[in-house]
DSSP file (Angstrom, degrees, kcal/mol; ACC not computed):
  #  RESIDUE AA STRUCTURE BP1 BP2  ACC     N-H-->O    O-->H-N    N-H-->O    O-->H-N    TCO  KAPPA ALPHA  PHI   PSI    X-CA   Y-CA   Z-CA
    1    1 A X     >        0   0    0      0, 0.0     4,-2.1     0, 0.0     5,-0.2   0.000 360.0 360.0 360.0 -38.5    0.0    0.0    0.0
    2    2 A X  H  >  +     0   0    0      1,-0.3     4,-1.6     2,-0.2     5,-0.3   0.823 360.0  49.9 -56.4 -37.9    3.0    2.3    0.5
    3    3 A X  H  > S+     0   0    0      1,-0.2     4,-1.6     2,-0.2    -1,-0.3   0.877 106.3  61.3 -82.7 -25.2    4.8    1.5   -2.6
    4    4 A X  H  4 S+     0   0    0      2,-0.2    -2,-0.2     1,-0.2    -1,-0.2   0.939 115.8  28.9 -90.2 -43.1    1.4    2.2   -4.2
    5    5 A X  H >X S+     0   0    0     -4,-2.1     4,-1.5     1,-0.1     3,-0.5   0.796 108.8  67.2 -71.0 -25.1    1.3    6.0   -2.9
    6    6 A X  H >X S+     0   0    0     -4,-1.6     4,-2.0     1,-0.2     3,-0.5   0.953 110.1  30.9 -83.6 -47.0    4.5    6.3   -2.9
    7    7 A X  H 3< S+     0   0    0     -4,-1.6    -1,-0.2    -5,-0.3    -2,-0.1   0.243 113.4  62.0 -90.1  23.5    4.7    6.0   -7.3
    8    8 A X  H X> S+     0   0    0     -3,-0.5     4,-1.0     3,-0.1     3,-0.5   0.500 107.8  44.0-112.1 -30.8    1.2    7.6   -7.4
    9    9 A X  H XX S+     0   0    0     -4,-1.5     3,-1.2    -3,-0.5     4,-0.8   0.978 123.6  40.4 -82.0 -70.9    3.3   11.1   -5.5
   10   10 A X  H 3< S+     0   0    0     -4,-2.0    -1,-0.2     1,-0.3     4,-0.2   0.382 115.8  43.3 -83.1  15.3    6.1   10.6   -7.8
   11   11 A X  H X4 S+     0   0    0     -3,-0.5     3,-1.9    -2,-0.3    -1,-0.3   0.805 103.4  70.0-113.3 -27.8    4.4    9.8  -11.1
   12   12 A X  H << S+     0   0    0     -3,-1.2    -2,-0.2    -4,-1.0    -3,-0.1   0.561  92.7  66.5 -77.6 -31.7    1.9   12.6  -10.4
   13   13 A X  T 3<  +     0   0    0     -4,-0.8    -1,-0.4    19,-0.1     2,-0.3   0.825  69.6  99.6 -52.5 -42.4    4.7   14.8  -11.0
   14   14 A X    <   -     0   0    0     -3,-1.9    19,-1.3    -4,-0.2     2,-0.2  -0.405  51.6-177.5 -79.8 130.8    5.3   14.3  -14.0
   15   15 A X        -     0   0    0     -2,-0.3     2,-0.5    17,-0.2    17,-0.1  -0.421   8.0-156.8-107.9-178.5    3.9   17.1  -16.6
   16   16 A X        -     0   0    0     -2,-0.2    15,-0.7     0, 0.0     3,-0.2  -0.980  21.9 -95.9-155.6 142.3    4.0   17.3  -20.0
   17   17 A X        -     0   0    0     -2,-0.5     2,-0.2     1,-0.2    13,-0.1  -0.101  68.0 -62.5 -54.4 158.9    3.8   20.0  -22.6
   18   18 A X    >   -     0   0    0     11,-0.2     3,-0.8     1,-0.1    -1,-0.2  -0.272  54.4-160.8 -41.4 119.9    1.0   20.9  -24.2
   19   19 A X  T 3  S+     0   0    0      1,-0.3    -1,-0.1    -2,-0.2    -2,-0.1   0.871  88.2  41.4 -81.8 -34.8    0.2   17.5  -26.1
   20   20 A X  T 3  S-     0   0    0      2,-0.2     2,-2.2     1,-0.1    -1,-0.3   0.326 108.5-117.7 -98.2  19.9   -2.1   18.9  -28.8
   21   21 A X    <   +     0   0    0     -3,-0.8    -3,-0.1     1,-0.2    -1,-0.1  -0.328  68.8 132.6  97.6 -63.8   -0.1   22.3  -29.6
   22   22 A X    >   -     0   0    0     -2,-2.2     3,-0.8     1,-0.1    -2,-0.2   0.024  52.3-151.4 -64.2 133.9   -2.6   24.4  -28.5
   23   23 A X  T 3  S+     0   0    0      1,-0.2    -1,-0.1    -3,-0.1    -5,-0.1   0.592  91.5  54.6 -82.9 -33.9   -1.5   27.0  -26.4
   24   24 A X  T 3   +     0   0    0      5,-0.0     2,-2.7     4,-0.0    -1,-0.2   0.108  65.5 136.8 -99.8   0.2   -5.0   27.6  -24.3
   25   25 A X  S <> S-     0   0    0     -3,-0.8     4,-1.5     4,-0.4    44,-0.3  -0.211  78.4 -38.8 -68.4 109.7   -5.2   23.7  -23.3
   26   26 A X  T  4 S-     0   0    0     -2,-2.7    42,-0.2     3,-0.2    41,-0.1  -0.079  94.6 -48.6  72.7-162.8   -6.2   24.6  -19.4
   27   27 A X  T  4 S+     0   0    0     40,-0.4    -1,-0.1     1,-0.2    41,-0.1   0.972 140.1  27.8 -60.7 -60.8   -5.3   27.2  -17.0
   28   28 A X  T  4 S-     0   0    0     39,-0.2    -1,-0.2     2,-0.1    -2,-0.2   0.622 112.4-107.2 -74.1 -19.5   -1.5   27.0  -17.3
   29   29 A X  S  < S+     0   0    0     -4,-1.5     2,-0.4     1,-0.3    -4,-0.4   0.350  82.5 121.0  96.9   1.6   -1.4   25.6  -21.2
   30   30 A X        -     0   0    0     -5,-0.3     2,-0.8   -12,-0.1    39,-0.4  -0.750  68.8-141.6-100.2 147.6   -0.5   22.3  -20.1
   31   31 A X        -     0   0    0    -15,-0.7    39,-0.2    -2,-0.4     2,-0.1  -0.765  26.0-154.1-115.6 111.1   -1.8   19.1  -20.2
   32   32 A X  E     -a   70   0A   0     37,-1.4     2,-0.7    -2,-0.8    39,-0.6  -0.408  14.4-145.6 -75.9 120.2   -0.9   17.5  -16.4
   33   33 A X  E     -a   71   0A   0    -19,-1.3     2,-0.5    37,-0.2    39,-0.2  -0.865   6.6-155.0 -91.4 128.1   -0.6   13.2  -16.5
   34   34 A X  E     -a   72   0A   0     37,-1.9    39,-3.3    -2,-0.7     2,-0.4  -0.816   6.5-138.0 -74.2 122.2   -1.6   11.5  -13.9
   35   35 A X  E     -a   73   0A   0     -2,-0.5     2,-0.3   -27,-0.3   -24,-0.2  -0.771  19.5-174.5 -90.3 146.6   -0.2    8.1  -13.1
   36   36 A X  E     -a   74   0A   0     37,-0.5    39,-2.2    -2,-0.4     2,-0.3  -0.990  13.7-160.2-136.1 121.4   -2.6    5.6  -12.0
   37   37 A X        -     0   0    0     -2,-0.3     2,-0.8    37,-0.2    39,-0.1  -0.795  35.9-119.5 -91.5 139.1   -1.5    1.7  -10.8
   38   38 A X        +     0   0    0     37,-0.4     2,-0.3    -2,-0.3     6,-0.2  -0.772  57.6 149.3-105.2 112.6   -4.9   -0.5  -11.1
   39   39 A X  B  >  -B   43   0B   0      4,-1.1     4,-5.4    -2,-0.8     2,-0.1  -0.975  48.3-107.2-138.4 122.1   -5.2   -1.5   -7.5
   40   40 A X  T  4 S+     0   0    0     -2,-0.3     2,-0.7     2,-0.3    13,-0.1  -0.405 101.4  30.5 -65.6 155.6   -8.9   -1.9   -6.5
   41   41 A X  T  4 S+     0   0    0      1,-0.1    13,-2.3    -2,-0.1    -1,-0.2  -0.738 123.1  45.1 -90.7  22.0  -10.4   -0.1   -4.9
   42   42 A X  T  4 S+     0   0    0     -2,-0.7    13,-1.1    11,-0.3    14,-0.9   0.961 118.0  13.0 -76.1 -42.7   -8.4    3.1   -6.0
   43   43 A X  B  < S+B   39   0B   0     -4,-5.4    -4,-1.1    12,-0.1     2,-0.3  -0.988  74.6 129.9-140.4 145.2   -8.1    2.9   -9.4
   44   44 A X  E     -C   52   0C   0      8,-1.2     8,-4.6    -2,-0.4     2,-0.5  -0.981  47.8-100.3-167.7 164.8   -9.7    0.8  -11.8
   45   45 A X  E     -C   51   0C   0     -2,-0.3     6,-0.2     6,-0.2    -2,-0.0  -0.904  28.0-142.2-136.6 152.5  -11.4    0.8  -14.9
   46   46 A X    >   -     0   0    0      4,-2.9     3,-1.4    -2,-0.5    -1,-0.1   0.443  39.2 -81.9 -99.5-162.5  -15.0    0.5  -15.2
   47   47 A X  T 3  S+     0   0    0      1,-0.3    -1,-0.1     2,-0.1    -2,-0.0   0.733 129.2  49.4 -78.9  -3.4  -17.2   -1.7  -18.2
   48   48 A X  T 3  S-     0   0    0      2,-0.2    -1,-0.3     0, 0.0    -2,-0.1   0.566 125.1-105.4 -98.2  12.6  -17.0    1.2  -20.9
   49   49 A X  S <  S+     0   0    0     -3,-1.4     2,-0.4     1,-0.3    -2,-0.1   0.950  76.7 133.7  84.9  41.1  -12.9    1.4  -20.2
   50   50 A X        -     0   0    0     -4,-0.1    -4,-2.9    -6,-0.0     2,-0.6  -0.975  58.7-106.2-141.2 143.2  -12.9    4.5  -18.4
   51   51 A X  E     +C   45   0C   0     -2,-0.4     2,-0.3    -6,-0.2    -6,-0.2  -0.669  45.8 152.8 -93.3 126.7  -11.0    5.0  -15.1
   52   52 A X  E     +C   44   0C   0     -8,-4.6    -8,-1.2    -2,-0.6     2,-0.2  -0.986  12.9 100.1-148.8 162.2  -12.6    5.1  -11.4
   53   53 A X  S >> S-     0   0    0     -2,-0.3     4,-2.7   -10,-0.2     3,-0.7  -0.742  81.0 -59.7 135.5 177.0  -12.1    4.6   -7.9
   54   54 A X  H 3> S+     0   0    0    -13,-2.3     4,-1.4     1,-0.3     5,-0.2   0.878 130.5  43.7 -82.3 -39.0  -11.3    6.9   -4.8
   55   55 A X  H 3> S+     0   0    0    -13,-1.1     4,-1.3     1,-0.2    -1,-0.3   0.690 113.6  49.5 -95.7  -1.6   -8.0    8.2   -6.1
   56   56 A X  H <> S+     0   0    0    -14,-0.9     4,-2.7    -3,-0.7    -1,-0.2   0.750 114.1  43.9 -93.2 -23.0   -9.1    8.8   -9.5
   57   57 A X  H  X S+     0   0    0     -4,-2.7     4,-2.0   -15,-0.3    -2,-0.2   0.888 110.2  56.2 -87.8  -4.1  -11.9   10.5   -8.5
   58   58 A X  H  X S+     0   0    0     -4,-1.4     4,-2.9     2,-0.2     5,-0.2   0.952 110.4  49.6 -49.5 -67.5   -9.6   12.3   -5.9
   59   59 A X  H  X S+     0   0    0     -4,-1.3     4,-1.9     1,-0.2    -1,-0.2   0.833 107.0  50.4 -44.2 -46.3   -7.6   13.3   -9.0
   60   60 A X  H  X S+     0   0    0     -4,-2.7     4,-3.5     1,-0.2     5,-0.3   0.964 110.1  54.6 -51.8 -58.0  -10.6   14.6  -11.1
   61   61 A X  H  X S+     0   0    0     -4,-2.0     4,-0.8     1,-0.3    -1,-0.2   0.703 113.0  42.4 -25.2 -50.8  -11.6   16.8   -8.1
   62   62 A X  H  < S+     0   0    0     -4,-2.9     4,-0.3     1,-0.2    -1,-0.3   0.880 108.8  50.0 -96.0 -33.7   -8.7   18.1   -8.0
   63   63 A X  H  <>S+     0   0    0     -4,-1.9     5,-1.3    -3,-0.3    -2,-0.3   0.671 115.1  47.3 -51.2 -36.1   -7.7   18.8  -11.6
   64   64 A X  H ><5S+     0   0    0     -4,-3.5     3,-0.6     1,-0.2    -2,-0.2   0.681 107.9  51.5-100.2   2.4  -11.3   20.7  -12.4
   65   65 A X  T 3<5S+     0   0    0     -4,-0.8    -1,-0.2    -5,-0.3    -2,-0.2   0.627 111.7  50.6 -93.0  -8.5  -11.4   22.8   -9.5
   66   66 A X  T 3 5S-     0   0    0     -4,-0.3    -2,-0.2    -5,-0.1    -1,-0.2   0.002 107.0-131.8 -59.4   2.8   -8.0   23.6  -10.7
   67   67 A X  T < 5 +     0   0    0     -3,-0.6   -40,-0.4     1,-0.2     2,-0.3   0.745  61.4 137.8  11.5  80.4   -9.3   24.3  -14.2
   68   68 A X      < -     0   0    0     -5,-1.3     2,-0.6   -42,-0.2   -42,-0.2  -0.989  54.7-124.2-137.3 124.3   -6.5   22.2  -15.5
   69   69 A X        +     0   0    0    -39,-0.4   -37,-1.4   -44,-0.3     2,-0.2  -0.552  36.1 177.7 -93.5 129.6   -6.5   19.5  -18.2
   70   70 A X  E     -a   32   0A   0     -2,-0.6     2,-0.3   -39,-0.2   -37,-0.2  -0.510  23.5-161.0-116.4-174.0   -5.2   15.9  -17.4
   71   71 A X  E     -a   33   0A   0    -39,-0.6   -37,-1.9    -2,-0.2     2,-0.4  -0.660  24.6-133.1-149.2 149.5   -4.6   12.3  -18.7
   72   72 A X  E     -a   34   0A   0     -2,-0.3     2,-0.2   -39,-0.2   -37,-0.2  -0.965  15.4-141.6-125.9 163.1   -4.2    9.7  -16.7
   73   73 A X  E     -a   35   0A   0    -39,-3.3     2,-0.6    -2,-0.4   -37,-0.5  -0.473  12.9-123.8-101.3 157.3   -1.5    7.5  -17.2
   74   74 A X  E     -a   36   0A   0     -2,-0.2     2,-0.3   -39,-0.1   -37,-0.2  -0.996  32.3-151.3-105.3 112.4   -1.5    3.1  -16.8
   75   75 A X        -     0   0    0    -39,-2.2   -37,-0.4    -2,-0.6     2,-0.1  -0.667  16.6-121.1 -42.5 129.0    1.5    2.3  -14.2
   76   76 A X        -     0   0    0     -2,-0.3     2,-0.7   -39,-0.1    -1,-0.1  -0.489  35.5-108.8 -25.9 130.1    3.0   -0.9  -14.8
   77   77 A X        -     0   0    0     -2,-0.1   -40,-0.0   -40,-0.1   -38,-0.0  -0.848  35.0-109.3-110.1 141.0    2.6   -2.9  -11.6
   78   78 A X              0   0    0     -2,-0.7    -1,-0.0     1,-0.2    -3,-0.0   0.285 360.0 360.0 -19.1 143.0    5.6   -3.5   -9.6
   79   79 A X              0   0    0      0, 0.0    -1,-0.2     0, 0.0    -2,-0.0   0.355 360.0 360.0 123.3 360.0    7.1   -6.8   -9.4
């Protein structure tokens, strides 16, 4: 469970230029990835292929009240 926060803090770090060019994508012009490891019940993804669970919705939350545009990313899991 540690290792599983602990590369969700550091992955969460990582930004990325804007991906489609466009200068206006969110507040800052960036588009922020999220990494997400699919560990039930934090992140997983649901029957259409769309990711949910408490830290993804953590993530959304936090990214639109941040008027910020994300990805989230697929982790590898450890091991």
């Amino acid at each position: 469970m540690l290792r599983f926060l602990w590369v969700m803090l550091l992955l969460v770090s990582l930004e990325a230029g804007a991906i489609d060019g466009t200068p206006d994508s969110g507040a800052d012009g960036r588009i922020h990835q999220v990494g997400i490891l699919p560990v039930a019940p934090f992140a997983f993804k649901d029957a259409e292929g769309k990711w949910d669970g408490l830290s993804v919705m953590v993530w959304k939350q936090i990214m639109e009240q941040s008027d910020l545009d994300y990805r989230f990313v697929e982790i590898a899991t450890p091991g």
